[in-house]
C-alpha positions as a Markdown table, in Angstrom:
| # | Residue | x | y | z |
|---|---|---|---|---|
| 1 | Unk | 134.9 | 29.1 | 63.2 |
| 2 | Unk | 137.2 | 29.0 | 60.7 |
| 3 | Unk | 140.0 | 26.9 | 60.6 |
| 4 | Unk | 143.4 | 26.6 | 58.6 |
| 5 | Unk | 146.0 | 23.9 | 58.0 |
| 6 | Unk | 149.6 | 24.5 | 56.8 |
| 7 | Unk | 150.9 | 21.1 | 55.3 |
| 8 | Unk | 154.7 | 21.2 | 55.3 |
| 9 | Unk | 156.9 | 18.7 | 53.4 |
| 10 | Unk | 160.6 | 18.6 | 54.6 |
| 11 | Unk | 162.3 | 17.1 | 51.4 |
| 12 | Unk | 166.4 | 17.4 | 50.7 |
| 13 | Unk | 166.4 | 20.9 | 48.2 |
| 14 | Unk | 162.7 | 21.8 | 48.6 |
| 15 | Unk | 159.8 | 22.7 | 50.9 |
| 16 | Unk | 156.3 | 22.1 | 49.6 |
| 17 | Unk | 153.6 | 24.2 | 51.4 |
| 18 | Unk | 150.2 | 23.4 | 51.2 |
| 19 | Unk | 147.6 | 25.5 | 52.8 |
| 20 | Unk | 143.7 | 24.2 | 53.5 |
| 21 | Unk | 141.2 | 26.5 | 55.0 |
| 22 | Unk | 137.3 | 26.0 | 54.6 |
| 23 | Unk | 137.3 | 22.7 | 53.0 |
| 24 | Unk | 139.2 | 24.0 | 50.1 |
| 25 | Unk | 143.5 | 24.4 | 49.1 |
| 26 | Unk | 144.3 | 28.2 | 49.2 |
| 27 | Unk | 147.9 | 27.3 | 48.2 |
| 28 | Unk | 149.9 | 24.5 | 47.2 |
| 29 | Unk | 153.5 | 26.2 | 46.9 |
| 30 | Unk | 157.0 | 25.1 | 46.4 |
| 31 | Unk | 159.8 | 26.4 | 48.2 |
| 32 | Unk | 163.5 | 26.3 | 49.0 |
| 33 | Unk | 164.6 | 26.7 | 52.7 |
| 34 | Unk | 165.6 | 30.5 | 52.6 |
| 35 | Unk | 162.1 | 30.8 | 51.3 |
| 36 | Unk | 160.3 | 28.7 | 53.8 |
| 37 | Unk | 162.1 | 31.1 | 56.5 |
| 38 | Unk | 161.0 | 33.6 | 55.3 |
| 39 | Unk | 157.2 | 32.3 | 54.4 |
| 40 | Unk | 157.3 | 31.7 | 58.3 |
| 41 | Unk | 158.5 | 35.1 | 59.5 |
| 42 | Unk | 155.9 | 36.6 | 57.4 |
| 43 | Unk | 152.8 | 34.0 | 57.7 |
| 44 | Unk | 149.5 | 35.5 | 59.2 |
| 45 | Unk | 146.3 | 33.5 | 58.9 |
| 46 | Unk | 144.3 | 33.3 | 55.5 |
């Protein structure tokens, strides 16, 4: 089975994004709001 995390922290101006599948981080990404929509519109699983 696999399994994957998607770490989000909420700060004022940014949005970090930090996802974990298999033991490992796929991405560690800083974003600004508009972005983070739009990270969640298009998100499919790793």
């Amino acid at each position: 089975m696999k399994n994957t995390i998607v770490g989000v922290d909420l700060a004022k101006d940014v949005i970090q994004v930090c996802i974990y599948t298999n033991k490992k981080v796929r991405s560690n990404i800083e974003m600004t709001p508009p972005e983070f929509i739009e990270f969640l519109a298009n998100y499919t699983s790793l």
